[in-house]
MMTF fields as JSON, N, C-alpha, C and O atoms, coordinates in Angstrom:
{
  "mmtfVersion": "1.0.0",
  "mmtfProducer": "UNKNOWN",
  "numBonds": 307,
  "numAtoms": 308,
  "numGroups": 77,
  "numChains": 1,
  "numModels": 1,
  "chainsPerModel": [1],
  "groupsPerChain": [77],
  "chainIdList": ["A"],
  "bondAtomList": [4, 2, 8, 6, 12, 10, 16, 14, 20, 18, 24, 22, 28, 26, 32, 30, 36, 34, 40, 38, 44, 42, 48, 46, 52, 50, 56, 54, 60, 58, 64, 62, 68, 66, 72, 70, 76, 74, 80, 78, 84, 82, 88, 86, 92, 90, 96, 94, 100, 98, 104, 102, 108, 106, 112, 110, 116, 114, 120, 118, 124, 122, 128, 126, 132, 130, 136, 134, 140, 138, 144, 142, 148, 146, 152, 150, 156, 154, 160, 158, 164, 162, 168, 166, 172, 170, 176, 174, 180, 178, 184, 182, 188, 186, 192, 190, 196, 194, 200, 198, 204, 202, 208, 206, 212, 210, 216, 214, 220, 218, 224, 222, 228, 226, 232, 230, 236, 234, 240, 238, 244, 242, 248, 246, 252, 250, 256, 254, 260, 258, 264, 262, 268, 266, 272, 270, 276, 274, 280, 278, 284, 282, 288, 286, 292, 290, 296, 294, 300, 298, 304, 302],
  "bondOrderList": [1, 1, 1, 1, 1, 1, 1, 1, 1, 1, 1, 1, 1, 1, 1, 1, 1, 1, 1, 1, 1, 1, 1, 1, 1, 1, 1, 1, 1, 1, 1, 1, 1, 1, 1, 1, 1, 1, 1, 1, 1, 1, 1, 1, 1, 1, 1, 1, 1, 1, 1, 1, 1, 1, 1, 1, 1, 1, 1, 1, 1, 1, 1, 1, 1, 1, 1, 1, 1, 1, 1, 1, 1, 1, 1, 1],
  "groupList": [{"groupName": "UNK", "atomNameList": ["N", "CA", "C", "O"], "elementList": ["N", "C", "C", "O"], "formalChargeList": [0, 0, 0, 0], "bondAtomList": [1, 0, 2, 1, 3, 2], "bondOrderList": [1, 1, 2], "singleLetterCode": "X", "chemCompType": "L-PEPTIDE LINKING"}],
  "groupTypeList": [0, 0, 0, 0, 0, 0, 0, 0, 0, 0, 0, 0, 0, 0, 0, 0, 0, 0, 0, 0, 0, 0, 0, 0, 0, 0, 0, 0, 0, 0, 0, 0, 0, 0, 0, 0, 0, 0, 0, 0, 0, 0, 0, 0, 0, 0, 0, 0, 0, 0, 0, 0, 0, 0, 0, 0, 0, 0, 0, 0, 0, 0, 0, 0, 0, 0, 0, 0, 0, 0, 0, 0, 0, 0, 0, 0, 0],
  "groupIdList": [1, 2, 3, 4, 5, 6, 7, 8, 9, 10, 11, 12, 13, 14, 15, 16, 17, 18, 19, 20, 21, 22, 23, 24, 25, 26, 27, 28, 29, 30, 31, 32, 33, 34, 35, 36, 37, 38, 39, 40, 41, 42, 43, 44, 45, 46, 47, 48, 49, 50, 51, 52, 53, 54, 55, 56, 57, 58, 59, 60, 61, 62, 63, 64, 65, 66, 67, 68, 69, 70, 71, 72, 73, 74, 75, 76, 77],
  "secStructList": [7, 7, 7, 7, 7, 6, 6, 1, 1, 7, 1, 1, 2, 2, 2, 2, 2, 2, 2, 2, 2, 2, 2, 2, 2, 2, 2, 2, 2, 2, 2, 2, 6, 6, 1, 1, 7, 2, 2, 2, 2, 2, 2, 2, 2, 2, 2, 2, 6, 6, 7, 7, 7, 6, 6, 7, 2, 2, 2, 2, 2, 2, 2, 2, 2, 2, 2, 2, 2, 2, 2, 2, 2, 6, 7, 7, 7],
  "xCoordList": [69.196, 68.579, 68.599, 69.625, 67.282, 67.041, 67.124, 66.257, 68.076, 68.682, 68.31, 68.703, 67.349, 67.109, 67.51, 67.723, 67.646, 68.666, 68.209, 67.285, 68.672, 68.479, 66.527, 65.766, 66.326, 64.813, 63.622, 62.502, 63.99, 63.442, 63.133, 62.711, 63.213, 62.473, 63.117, 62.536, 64.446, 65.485, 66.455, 66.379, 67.743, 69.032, 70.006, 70.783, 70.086, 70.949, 70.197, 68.999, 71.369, 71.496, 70.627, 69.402, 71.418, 70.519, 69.201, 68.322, 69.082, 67.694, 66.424, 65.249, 66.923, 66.311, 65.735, 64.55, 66.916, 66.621, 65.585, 64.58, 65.765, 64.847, 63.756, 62.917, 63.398, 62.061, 61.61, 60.454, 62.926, 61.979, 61.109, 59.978, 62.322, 61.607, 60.183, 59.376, 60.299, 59.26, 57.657, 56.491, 58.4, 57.205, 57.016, 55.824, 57.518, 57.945, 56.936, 56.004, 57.437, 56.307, 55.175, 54.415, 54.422, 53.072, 52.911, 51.792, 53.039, 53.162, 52.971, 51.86, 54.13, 54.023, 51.595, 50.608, 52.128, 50.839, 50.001, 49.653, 49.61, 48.657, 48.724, 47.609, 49.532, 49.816, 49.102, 48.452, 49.182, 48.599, 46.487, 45.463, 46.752, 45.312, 44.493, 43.539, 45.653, 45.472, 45.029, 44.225, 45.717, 45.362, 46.221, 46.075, 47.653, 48.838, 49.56, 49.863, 49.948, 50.329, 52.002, 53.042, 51.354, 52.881, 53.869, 54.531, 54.178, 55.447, 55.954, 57.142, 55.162, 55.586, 56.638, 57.813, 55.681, 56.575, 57.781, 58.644, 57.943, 59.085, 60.525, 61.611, 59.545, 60.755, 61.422, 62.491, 60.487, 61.052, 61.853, 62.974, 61.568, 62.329, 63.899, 65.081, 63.352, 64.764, 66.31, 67.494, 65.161, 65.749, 66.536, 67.667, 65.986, 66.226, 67.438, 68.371, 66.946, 68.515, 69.686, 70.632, 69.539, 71.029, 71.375, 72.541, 70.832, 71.344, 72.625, 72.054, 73.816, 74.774, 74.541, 74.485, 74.367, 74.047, 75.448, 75.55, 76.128, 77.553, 77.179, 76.614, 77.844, 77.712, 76.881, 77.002, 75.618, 74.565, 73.47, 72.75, 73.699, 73.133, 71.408, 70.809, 70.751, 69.509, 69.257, 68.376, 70.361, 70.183, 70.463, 69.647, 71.224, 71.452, 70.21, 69.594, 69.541, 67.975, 67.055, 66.104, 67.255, 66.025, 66.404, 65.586, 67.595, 68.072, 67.932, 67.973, 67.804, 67.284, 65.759, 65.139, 65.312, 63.293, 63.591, 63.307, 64.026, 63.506, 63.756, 62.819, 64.884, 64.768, 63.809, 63.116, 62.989, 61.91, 60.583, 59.655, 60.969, 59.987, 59.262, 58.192, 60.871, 61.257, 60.728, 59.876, 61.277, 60.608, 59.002, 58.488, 57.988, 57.147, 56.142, 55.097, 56.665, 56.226, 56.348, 55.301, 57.303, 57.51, 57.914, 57.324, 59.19, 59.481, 59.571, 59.696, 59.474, 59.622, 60.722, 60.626, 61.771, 62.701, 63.625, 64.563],
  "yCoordList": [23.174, 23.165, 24.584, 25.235, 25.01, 26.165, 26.384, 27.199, 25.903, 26.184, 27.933, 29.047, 27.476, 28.586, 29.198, 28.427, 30.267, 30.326, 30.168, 29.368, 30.729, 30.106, 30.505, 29.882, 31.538, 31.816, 31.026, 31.025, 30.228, 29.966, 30.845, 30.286, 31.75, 32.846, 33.29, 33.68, 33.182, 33.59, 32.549, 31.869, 32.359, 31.665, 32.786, 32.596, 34.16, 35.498, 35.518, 35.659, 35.325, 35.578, 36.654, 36.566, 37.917, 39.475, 39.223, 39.006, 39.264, 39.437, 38.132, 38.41, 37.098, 36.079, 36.87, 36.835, 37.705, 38.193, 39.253, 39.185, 40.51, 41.359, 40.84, 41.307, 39.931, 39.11, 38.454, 38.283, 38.016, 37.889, 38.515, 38.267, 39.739, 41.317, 41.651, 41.977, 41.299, 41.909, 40.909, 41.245, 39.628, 38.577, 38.881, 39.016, 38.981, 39.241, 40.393, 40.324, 42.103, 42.97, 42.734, 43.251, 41.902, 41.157, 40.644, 41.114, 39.468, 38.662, 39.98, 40.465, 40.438, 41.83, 42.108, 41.959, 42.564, 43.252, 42.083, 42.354, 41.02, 39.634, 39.297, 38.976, 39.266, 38.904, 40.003, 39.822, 41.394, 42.396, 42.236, 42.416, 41.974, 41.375, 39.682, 38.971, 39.731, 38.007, 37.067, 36.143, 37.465, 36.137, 35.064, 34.09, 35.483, 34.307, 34.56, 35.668, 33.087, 32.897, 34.134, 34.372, 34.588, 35.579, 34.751, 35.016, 33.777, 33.037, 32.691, 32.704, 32.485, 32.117, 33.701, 33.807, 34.696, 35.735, 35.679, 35.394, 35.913, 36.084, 34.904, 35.159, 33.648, 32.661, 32.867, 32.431, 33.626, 34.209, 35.536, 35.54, 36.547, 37.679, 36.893, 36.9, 36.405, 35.622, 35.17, 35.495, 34.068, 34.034, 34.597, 34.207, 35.549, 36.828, 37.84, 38.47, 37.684, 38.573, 38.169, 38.718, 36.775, 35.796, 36.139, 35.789, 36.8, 36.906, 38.065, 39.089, 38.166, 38.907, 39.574, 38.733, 40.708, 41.233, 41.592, 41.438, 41.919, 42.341, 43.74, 44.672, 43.435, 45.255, 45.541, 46.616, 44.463, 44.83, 46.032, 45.987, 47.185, 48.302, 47.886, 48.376, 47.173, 46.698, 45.801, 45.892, 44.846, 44.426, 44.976, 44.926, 45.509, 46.724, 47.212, 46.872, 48.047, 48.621, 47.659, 47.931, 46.744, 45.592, 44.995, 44.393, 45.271, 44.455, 45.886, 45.816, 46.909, 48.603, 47.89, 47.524, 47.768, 47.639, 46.616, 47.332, 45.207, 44.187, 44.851, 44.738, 45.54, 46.049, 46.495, 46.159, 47.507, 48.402, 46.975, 46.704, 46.596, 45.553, 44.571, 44.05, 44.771, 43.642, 44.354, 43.943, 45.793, 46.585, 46.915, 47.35, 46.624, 47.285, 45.954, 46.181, 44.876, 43.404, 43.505, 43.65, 43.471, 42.954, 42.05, 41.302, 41.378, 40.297, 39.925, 40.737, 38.122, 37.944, 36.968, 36.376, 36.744, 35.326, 35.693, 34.921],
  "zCoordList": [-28.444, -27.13, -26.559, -26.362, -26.302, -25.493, -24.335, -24.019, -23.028, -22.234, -21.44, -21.786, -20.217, -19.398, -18.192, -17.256, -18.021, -17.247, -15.257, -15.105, -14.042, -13.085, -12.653, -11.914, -13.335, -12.978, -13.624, -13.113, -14.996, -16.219, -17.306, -18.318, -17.325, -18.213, -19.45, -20.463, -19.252, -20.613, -20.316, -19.293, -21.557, -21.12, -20.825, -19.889, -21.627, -21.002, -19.268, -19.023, -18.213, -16.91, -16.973, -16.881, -17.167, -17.172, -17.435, -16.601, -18.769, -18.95, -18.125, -17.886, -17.903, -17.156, -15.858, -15.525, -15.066, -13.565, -13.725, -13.018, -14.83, -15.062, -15.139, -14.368, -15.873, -15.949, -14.831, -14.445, -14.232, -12.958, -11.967, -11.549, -11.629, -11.215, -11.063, -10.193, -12.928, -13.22, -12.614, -12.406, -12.514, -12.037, -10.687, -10.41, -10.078, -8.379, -8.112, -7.312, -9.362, -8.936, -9.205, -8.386, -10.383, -9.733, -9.105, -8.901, -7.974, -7.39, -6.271, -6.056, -5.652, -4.71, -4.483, -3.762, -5.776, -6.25, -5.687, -4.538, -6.051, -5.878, -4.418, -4.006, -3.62, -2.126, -1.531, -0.501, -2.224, -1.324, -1.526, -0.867, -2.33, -2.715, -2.251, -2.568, -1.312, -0.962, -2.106, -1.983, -3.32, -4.527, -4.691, -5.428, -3.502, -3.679, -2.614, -2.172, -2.032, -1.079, -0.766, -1.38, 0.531, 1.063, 0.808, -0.196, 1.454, 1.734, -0.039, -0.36, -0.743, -2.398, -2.613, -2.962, -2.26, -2.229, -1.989, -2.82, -0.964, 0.535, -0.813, -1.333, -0.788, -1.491, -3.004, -3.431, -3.614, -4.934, -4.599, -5.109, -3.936, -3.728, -2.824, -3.17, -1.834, -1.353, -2.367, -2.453, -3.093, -4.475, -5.25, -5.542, -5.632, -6.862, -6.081, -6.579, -4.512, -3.898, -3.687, -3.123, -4.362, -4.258, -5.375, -5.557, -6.473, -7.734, -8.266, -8.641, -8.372, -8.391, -9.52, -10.416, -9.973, -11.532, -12.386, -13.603, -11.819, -12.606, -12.891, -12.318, -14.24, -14.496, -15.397, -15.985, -15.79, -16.63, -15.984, -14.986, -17.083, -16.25, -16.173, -15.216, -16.956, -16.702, -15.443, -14.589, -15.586, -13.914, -13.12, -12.199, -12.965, -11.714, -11.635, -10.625, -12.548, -11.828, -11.41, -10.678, -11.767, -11.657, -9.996, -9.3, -9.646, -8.341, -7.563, -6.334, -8.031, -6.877, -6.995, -5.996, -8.204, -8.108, -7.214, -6.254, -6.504, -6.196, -4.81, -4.019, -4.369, -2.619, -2.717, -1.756, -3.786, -3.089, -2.975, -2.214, -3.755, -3.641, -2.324, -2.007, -1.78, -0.594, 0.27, 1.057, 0.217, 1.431, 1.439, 2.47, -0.114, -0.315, 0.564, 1.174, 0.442, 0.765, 2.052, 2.684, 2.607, 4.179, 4.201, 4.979, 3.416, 3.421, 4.808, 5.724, 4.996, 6.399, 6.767, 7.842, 5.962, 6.058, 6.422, 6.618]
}
C-alpha cells in the first residue's frame, strides 16, 4: 500500500510539502489570472503553513517560497 502523505502528493512528509509549494505557486499564478477561485488559494497556503518542516533543508526553502508566496497572493484568512 502506497500511503500519501498529509498533501497527497508523496508518502516522504518533505518531499509531499515541496510538491505542494510547488502546486500553490501555480495556483498563486491562476488566481492572478482569475482561472481559480482566491479563497481555494488562501485554504491551501493556510494549509501548507501548518506544516512544520524539521530540518529537511529542501523543506525549509519550500516553507521561505510559500511566505513569499503568501505575501505575493494577499492571503486573506
Amino acid at each position: 500500500m502506497n500511503k500519501r502523505g498529509r498533501f497527497g502528493h508523496h508518502p516522504a512528509p518533505a518531499i509531499d510539502f515541496c510538491v505542494e509549494v510547488d502546486e500553490i505557486a501555480g495556483l498563486v499564478h491562476d488566481a492572478k489570472m482569475k482561472l481559480v477561485d482566491a479563497r481555494e488559494v488562501d485554504r491551501r497556503i493556510f494549509r501548507a503553513m501548518m506544516f512544520r518542516v524539521g530540518g529537511d533543508q529542501y523543506a525549509v526553502a519550500a516553507k521561505a517560497a510559500l511566505r513569499e508566496l503568501e505575501r505575493a497572493h494577499g492571503t486573506r484568512y
